[in-house]
SEFIZA-3560 file (N, C-alpha, C; in Angstrom, 3 decimals):
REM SEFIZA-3560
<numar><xx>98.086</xx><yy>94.608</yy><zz>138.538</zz><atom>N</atom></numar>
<numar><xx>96.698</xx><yy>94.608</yy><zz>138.918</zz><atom>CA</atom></numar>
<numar><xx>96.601</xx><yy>94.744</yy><zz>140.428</zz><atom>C</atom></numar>
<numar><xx>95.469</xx><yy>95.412</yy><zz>140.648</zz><atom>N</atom></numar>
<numar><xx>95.519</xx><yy>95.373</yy><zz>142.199</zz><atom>CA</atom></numar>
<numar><xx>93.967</xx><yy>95.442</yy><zz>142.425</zz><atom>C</atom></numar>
<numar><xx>93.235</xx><yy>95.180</yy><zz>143.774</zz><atom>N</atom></numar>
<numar><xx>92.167</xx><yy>95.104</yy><zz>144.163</zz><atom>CA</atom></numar>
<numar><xx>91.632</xx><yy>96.693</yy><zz>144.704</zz><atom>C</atom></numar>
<numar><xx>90.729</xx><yy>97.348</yy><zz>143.511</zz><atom>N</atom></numar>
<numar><xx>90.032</xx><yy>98.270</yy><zz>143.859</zz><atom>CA</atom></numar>
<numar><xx>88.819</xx><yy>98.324</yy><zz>145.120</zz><atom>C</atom></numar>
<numar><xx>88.671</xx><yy>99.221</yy><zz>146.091</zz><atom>N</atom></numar>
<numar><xx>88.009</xx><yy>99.342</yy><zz>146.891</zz><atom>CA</atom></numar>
<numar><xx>86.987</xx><yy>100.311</yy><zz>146.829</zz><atom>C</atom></numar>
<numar><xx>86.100</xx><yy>100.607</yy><zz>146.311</zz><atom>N</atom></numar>
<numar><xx>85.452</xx><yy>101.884</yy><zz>146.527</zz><atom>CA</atom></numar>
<numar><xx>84.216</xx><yy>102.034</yy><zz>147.283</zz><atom>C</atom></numar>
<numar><xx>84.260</xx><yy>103.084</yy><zz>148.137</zz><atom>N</atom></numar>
<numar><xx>83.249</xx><yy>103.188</yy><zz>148.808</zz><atom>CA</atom></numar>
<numar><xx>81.839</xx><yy>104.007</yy><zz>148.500</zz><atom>C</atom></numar>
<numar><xx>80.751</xx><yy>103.866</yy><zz>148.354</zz><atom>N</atom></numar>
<numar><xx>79.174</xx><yy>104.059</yy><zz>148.009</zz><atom>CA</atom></numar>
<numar><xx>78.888</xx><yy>105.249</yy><zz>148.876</zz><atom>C</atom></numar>
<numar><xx>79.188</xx><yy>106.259</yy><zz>148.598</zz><atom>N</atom></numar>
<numar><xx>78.782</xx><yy>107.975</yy><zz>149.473</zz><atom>CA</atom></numar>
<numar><xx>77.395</xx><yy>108.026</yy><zz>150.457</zz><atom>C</atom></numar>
<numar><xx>76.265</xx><yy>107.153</yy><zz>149.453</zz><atom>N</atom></numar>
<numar><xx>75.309</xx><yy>107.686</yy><zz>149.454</zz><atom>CA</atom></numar>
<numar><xx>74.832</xx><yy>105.856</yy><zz>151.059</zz><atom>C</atom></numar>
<numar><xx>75.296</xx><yy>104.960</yy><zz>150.314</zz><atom>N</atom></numar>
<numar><xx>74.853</xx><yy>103.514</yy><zz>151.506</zz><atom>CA</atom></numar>
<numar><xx>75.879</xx><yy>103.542</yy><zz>152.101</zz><atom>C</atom></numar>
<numar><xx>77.377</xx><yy>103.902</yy><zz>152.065</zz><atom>N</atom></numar>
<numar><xx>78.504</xx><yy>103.540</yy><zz>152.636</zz><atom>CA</atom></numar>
<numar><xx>78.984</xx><yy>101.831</yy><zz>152.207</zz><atom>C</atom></numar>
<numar><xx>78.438</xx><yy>101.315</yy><zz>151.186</zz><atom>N</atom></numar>
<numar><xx>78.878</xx><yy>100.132</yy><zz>151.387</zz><atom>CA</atom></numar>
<numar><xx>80.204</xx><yy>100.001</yy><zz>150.089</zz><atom>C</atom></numar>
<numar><xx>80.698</xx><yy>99.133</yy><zz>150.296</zz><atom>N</atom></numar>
<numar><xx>82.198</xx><yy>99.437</yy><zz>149.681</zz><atom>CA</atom></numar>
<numar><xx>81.774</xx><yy>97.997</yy><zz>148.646</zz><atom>C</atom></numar>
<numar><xx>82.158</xx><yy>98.500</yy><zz>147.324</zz><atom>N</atom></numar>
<numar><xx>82.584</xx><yy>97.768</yy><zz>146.113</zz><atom>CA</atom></numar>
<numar><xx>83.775</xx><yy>97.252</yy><zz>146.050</zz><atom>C</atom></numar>
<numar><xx>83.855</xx><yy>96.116</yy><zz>145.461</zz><atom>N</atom></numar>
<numar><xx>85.439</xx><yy>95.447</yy><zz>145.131</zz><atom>CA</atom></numar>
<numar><xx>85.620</xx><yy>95.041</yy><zz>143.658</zz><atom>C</atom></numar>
<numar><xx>86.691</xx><yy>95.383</yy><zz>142.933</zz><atom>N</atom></numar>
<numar><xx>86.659</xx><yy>95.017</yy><zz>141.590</zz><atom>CA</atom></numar>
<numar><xx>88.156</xx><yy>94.876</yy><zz>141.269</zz><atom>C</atom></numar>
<numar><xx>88.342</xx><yy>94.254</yy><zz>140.022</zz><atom>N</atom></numar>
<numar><xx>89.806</xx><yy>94.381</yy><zz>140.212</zz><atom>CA</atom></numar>
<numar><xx>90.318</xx><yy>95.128</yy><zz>138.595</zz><atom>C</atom></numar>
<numar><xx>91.240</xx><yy>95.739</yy><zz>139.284</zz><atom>N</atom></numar>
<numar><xx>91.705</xx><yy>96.989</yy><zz>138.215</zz><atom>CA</atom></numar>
<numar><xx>93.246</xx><yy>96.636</yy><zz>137.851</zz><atom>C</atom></numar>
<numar><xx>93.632</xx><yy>97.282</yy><zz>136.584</zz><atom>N</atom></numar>
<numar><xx>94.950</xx><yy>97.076</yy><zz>135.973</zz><atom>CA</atom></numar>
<numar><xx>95.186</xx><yy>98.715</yy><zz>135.717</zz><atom>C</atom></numar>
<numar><xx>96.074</xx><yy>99.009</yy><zz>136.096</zz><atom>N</atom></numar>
<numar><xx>97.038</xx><yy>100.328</yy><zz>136.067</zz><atom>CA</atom></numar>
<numar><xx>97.869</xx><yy>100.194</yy><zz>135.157</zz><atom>C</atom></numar>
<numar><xx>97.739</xx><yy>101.181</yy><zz>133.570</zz><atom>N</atom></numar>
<numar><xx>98.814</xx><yy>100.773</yy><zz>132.629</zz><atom>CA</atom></numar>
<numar><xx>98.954</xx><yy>102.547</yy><zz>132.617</zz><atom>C</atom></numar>
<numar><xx>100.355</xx><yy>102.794</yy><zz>131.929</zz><atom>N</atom></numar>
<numar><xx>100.706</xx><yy>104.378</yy><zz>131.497</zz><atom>CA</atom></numar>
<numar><xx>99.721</xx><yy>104.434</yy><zz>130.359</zz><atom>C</atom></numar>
<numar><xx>99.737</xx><yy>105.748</yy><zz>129.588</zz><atom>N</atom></numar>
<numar><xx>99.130</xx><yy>105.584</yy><zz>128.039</zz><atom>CA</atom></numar>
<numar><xx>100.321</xx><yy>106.242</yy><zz>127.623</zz><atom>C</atom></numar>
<numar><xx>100.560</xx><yy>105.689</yy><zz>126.573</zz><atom>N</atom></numar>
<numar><xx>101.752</xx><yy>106.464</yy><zz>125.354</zz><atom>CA</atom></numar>
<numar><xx>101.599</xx><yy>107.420</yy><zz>125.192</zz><atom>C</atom></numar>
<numar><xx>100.482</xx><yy>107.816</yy><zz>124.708</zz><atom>N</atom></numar>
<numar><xx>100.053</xx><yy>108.958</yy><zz>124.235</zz><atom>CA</atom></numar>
<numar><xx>99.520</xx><yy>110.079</yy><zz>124.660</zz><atom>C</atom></numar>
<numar><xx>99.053</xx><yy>110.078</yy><zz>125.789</zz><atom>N</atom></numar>
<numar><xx>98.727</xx><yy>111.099</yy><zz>126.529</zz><atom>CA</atom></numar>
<numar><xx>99.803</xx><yy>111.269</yy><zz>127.736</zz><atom>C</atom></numar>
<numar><xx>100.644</xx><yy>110.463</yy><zz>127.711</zz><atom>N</atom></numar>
<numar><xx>101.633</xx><yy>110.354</yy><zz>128.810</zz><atom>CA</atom></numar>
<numar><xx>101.096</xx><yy>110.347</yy><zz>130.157</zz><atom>C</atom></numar>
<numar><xx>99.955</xx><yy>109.760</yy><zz>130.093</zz><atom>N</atom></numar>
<numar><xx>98.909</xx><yy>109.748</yy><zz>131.961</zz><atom>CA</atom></numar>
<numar><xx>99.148</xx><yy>108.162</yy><zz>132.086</zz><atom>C</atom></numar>
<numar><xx>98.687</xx><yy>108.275</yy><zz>133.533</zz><atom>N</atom></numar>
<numar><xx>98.313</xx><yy>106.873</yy><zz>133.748</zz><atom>CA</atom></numar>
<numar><xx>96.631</xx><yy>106.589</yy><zz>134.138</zz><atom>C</atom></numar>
<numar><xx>96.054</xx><yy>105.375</yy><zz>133.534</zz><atom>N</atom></numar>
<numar><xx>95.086</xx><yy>104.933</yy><zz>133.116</zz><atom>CA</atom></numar>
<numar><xx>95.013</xx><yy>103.888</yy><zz>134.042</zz><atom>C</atom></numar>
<numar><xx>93.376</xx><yy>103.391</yy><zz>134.342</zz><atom>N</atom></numar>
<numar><xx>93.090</xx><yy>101.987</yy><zz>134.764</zz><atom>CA</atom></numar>
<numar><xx>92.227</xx><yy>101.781</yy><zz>134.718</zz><atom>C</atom></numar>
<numar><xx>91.672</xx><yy>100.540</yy><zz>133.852</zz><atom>N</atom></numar>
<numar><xx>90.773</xx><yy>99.560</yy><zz>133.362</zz><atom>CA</atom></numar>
<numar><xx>90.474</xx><yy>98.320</yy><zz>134.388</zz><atom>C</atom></numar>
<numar><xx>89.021</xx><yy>98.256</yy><zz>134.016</zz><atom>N</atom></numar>
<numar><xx>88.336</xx><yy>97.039</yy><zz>135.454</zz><atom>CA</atom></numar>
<numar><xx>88.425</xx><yy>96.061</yy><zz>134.495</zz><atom>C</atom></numar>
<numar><xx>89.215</xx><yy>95.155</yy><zz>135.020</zz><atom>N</atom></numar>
<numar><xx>89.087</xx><yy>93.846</yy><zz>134.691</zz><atom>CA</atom></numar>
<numar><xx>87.592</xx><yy>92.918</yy><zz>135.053</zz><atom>C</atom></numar>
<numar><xx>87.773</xx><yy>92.922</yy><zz>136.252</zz><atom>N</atom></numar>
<numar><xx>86.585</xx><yy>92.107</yy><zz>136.863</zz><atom>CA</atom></numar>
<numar><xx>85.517</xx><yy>93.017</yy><zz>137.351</zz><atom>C</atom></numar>
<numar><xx>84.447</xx><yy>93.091</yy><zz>137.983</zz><atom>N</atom></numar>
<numar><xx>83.902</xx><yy>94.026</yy><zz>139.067</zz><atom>CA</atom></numar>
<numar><xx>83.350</xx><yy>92.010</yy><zz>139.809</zz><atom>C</atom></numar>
<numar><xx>83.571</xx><yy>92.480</yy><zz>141.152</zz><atom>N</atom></numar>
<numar><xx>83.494</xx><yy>91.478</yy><zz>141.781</zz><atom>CA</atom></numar>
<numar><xx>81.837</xx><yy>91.732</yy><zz>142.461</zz><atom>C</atom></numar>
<numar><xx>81.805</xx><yy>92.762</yy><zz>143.320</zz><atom>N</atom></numar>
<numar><xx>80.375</xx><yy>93.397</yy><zz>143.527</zz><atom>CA</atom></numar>
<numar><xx>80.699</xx><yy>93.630</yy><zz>144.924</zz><atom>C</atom></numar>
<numar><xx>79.511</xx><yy>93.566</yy><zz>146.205</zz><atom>N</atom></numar>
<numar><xx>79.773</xx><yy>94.716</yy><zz>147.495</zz><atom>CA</atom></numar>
<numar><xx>80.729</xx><yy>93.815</yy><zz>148.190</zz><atom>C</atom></numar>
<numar><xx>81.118</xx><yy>94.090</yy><zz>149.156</zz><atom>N</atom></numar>
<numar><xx>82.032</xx><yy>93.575</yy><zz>150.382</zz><atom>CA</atom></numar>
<numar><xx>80.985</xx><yy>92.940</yy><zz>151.152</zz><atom>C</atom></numar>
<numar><xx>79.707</xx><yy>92.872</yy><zz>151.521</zz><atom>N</atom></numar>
<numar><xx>78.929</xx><yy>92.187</yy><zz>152.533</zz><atom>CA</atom></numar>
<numar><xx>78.299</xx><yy>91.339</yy><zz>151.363</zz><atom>C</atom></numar>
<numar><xx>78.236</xx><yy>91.525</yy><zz>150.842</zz><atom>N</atom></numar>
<numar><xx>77.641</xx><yy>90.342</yy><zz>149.906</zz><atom>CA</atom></numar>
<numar><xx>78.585</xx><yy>89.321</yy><zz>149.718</zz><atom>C</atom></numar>
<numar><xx>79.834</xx><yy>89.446</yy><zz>149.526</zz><atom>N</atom></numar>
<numar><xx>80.872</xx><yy>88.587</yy><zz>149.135</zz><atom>CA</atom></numar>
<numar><xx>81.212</xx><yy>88.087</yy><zz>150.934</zz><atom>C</atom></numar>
<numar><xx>80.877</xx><yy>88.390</yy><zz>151.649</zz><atom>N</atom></numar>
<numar><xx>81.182</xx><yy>88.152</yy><zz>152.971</zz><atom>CA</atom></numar>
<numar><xx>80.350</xx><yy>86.909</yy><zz>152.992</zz><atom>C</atom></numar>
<numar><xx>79.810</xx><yy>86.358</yy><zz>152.567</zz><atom>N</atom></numar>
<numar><xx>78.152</xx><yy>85.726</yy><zz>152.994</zz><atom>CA</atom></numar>
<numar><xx>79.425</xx><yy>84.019</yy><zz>151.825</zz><atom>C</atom></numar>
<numar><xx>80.262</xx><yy>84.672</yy><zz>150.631</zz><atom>N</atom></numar>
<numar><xx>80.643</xx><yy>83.377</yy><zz>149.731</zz><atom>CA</atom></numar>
<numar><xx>81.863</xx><yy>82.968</yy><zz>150.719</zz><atom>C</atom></numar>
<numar><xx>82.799</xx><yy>83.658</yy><zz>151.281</zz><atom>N</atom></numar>
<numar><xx>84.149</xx><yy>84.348</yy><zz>151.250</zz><atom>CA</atom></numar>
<numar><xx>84.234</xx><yy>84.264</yy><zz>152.362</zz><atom>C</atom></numar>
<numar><xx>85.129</xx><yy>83.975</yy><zz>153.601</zz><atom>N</atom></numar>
<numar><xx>85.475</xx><yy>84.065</yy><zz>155.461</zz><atom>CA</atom></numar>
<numar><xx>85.610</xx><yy>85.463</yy><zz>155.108</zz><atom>C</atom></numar>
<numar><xx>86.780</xx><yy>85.797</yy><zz>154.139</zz><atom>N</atom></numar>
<numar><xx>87.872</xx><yy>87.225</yy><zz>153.882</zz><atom>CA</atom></numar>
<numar><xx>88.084</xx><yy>87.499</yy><zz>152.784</zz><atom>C</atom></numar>
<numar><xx>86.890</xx><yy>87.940</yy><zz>151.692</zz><atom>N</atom></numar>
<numar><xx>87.210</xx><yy>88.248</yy><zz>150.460</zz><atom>CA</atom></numar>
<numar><xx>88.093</xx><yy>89.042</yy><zz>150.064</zz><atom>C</atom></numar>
<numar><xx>88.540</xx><yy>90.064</yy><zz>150.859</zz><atom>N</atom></numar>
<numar><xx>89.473</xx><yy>90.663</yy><zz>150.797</zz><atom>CA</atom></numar>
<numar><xx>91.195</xx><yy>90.098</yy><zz>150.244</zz><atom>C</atom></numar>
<numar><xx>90.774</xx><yy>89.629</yy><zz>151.659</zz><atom>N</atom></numar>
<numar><xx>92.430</xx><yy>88.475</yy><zz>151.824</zz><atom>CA</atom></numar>
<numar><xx>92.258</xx><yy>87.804</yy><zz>150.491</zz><atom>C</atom></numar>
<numar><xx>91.123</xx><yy>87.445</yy><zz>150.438</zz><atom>N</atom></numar>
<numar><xx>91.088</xx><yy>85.718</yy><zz>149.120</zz><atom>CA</atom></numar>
<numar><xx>91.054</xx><yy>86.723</yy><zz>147.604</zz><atom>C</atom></numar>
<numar><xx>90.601</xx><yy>87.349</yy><zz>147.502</zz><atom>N</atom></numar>
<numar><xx>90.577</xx><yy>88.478</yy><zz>146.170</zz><atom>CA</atom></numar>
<numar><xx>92.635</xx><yy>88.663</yy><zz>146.015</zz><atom>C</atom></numar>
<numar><xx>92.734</xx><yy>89.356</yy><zz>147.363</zz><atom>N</atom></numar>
<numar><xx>94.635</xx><yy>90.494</yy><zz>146.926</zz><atom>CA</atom></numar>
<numar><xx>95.030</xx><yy>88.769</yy><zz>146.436</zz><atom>C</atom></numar>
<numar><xx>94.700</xx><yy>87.289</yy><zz>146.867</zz><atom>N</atom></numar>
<numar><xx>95.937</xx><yy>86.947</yy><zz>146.801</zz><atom>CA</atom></numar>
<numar><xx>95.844</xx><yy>85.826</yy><zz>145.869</zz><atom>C</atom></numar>
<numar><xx>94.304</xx><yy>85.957</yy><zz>144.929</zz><atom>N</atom></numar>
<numar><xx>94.270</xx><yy>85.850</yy><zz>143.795</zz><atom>CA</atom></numar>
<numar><xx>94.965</xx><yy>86.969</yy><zz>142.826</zz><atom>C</atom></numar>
<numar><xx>94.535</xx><yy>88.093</yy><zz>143.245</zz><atom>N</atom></numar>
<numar><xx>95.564</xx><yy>88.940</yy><zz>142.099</zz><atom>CA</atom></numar>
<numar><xx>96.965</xx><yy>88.920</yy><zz>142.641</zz><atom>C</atom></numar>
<numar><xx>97.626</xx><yy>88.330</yy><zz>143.425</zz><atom>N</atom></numar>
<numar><xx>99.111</xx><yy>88.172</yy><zz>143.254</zz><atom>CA</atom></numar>
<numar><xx>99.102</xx><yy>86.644</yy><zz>142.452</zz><atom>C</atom></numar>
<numar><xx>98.666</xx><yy>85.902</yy><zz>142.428</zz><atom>N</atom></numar>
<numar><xx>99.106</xx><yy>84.913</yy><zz>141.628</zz><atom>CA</atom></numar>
<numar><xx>98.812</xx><yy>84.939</yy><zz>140.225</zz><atom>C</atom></numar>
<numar><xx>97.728</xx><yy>86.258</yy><zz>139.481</zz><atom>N</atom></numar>
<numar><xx>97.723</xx><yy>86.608</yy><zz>138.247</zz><atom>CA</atom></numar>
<numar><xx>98.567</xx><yy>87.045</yy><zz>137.954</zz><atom>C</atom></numar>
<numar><xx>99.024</xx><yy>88.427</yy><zz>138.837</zz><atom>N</atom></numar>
<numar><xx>100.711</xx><yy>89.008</yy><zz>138.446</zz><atom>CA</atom></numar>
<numar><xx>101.480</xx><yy>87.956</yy><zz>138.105</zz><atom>C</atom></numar>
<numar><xx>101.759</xx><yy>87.160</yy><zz>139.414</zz><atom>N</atom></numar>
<numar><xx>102.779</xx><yy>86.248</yy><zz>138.988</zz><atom>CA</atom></numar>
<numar><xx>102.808</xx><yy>85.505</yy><zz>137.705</zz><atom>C</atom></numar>
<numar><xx>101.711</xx><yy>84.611</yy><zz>137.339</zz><atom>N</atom></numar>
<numar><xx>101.716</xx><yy>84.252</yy><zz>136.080</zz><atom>CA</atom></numar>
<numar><xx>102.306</xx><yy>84.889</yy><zz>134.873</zz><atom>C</atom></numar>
<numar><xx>101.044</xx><yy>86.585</yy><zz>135.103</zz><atom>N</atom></numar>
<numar><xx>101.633</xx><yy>87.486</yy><zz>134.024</zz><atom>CA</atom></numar>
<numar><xx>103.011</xx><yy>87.724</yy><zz>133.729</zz><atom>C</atom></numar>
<numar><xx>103.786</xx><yy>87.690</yy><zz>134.753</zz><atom>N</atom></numar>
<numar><xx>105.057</xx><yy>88.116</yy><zz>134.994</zz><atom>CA</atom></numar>
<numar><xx>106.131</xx><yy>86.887</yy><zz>133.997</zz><atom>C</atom></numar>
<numar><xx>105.657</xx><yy>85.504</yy><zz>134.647</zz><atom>N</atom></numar>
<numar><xx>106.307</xx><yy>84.452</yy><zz>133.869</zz><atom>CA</atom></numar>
<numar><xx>105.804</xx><yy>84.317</yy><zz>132.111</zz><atom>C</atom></numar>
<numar><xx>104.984</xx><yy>84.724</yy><zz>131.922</zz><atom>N</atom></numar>
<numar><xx>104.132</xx><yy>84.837</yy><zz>130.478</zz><atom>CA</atom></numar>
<numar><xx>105.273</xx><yy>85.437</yy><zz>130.179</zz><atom>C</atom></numar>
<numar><xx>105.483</xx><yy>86.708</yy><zz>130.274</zz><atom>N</atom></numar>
<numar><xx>106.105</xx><yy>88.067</yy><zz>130.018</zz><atom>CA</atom></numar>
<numar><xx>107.889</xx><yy>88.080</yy><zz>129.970</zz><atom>C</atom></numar>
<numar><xx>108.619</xx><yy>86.744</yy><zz>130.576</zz><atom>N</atom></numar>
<numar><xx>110.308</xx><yy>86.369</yy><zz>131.191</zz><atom>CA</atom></numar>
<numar><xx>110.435</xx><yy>86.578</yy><zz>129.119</zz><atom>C</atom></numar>
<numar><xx>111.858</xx><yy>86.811</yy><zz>129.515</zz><atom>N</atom></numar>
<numar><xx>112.442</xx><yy>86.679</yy><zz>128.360</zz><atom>CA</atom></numar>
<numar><xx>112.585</xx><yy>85.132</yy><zz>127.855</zz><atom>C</atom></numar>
<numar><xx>112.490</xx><yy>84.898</yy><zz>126.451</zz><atom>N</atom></numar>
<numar><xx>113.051</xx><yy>83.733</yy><zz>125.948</zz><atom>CA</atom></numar>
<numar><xx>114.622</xx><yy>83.476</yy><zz>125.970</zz><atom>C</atom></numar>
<numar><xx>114.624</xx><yy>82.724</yy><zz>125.866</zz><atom>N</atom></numar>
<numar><xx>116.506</xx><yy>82.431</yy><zz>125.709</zz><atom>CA</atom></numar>
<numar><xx>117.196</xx><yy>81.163</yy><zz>125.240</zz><atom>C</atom></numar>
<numar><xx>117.756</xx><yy>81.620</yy><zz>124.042</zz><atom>N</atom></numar>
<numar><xx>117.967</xx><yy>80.984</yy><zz>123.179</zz><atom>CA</atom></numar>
<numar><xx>119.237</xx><yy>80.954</yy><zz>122.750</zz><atom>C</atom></numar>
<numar><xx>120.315</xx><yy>79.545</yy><zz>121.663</zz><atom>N</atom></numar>
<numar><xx>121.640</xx><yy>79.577</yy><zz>121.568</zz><atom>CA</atom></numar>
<numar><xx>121.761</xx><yy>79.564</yy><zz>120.094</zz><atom>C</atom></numar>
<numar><xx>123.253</xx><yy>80.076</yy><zz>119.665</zz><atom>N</atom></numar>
<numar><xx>122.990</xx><yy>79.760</yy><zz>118.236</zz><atom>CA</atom></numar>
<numar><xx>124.493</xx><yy>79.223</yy><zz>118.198</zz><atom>C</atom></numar>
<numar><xx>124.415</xx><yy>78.617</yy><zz>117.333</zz><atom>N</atom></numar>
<numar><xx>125.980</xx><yy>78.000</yy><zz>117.427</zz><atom>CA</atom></numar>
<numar><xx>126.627</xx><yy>79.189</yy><zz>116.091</zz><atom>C</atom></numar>
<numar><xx>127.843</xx><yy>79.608</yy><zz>116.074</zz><atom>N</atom></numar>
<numar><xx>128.098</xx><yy>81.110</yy><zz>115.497</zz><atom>CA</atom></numar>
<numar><xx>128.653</xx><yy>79.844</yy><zz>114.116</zz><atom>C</atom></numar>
<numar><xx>129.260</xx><yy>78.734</yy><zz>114.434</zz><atom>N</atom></numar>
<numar><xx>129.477</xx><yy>77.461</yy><zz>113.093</zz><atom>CA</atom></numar>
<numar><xx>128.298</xx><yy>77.771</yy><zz>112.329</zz><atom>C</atom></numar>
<numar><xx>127.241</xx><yy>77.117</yy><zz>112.296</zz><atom>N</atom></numar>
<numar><xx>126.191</xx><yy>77.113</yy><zz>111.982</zz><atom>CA</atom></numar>
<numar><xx>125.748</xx><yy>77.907</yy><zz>110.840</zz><atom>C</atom></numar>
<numar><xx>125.734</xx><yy>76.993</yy><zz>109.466</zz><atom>N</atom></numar>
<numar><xx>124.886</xx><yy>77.535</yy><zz>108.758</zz><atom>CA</atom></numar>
<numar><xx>124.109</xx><yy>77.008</yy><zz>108.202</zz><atom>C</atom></numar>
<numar><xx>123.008</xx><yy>77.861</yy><zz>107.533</zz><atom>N</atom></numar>
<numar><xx>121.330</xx><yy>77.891</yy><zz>106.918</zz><atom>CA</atom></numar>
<numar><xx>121.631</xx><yy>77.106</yy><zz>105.337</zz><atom>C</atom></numar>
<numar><xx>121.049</xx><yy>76.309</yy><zz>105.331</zz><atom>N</atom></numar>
<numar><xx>121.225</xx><yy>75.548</yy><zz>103.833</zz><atom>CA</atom></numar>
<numar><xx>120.247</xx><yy>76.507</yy><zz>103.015</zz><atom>C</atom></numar>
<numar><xx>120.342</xx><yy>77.157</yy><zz>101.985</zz><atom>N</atom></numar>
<numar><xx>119.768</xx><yy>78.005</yy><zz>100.983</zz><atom>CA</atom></numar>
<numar><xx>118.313</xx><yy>76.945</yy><zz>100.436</zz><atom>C</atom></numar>
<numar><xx>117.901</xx><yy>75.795</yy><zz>100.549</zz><atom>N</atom></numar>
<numar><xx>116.790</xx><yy>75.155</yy><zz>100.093</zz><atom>CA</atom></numar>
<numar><xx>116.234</xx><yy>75.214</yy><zz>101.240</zz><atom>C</atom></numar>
<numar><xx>116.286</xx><yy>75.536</yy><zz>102.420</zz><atom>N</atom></numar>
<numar><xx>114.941</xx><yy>75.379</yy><zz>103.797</zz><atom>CA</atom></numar>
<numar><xx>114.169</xx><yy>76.323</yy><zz>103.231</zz><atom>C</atom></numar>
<numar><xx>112.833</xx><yy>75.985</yy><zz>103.442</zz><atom>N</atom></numar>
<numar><xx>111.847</xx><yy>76.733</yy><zz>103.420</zz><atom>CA</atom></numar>
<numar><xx>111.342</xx><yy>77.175</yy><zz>104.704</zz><atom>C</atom></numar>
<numar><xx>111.926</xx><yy>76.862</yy><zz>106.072</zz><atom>N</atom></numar>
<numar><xx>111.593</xx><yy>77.383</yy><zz>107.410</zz><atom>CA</atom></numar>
<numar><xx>112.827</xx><yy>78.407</yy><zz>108.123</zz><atom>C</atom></numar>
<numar><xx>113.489</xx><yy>78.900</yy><zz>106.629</zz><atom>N</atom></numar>
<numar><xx>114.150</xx><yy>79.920</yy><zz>107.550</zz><atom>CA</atom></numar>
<numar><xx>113.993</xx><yy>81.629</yy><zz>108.122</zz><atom>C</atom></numar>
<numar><xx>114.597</xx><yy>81.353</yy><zz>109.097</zz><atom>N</atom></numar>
<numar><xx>114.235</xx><yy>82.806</yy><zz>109.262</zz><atom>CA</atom></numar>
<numar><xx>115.525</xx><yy>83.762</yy><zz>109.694</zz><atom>C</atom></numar>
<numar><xx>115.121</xx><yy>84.954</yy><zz>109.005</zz><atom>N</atom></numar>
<numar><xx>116.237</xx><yy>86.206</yy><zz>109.182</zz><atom>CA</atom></numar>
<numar><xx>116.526</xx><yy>86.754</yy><zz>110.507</zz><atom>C</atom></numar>
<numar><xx>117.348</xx><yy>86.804</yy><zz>111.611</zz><atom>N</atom></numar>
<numar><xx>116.611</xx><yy>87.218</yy><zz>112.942</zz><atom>CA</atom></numar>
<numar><xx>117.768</xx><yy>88.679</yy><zz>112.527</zz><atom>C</atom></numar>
<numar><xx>118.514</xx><yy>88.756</yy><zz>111.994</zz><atom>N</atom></numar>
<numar><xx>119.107</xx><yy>90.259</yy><zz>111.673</zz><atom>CA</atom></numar>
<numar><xx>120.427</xx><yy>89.798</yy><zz>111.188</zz><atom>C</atom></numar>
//
């Protein structure tokens, strides 16, 4: 995710929203979806010292999260170990 900036042609005033950049499978492009729309840069100036600053470094600590969501599991199996044929909570992993 990163913090979209766009600027207004017609007032010059710049929008902030925050966007996620994914590939698509299927069309083999890359795509990006607004998560948030936050709204103008002088308006958020008035909540915010540096919405800017305070926006990028909220979306680095979403990445980050996302990122730990996302870590591999890791797990042991003892290769001894076997499945008693009466559990009813077993499972096949291959």
């Amino acid at each position: 995710m990163y913090l979209r900036k766009m600027k207004n042609k017609k007032t010059g005033r710049i929008y902030l929203s925050i966007v996620h950049s994914y590939r698509d499978k299927v069309t083999k492009t890359t795509r990006s979806k607004t998560i948030k729309s936050l709204g103008y840069l002088d308006d958020l100036e008035k909540q915010y010292d540096d919405p800017i600053t305070f926006f990028t470094a909220e979306i680095q600590r979403i990445n980050k999260q996302q990122d730990t969501d996302r870590s591999p599991i890791a797990f042991s199996i003892d290769k001894g170990e076997r499945i008693q044929t009466d559990e009813k909570n077993r499972k096949n992993l291959g």
